[in-house]
N, C-alpha and C positions, 0 to 999 in steps of 0.2 A: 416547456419545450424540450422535446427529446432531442441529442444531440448524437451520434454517431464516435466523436471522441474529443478528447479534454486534453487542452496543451499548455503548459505552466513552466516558463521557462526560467534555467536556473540563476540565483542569485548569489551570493556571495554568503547568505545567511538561510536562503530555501533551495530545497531539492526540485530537479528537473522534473516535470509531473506531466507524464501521456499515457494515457487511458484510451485504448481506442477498442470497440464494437466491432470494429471489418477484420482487426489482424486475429481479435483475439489476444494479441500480446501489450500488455500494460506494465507501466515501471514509474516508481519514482526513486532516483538518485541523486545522491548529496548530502550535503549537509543539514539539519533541520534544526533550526536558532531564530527561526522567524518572532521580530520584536512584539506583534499579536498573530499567535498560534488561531488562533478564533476567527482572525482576519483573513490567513492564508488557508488553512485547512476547508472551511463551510463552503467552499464553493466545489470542493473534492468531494466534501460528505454529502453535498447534495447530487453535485452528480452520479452519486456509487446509489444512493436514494431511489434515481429518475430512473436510472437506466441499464444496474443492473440488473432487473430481470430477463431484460431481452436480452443476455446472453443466452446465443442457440446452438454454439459451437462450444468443443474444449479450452480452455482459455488460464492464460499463468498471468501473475500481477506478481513482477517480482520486484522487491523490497531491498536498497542496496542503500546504506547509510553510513557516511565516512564516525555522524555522530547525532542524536537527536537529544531536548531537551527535556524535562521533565513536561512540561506541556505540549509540543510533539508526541512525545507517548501514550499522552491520553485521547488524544487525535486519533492517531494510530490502532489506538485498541478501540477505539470508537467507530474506524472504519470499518476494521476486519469483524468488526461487531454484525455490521449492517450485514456485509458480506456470508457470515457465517448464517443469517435468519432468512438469508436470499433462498428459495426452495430451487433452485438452481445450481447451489450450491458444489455441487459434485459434477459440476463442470470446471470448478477453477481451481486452480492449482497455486499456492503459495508459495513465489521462492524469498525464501533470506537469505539474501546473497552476500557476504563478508569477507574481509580480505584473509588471507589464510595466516591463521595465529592472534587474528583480533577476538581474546579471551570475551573481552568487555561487548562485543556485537552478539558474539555467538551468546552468550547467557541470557541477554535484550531476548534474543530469536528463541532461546529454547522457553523462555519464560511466557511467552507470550502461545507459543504455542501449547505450554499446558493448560494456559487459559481454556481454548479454540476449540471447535470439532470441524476443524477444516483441513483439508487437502494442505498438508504446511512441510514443507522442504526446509532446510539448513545446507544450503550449499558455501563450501568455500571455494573461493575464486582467488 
């Protein structure tokens, strides 16, 4: 079932998660320390799965994380995974969004994006 947008609201241990089809603008913020990574992330990874193709407009997913764990990051690298093999690709735009002087956010961001062949911004905020 295709769904239009994804809404995962924040916890004290998961980031605030909406994805949405209509704005074109997606974000998840927060903290990410979820006790099963596996539990919280696959319903994310599915939907980036379902229905990122039908993006048909320009569109950012920006990425804004006080701190994520070792198992979050593999989450993570596992979405922008999906994302990067989307032939749509070059519609979306990556921000990593970080507070300005968080050393340890910015090298997360630049790492990941030498991973990547995607549209990936480093913004500090």
């Amino acid at each position: 079932m295709n769904s239009d947008q994804l809404y995962i609201a924040a916890t004290d241990e998961t980031p605030e998660v909406n994805f949405s089809l209509l704005t074109g603008n997606s974000f998840m913020v927060g903290r990410s320390l979820p006790e099963n990574a596996h539990e919280f992330y696959r319903p994310i990874i599915h939907w980036v799965n379902t229905n990122g193709i039908r993006i048909d407009k320009p569109s950012e997913l920006e990425l804004r994380f006080d701190y994520f764990n070792s198992s979050s990051g593999r989450f993570l690298f596992e979405l922008l995974s999906i994302l990067e093999r989307n032939p749509k690709k070059g519609l979306m735009t990556v921000i990593w969004a970080v507070e300005s002087g968080d050393e340890l956010m910015i090298e997360k961001g630049k790492e990941l994006m030498s991973l990547l062949d995607l549209n990936f911004e480093i913004r500090e905020v």
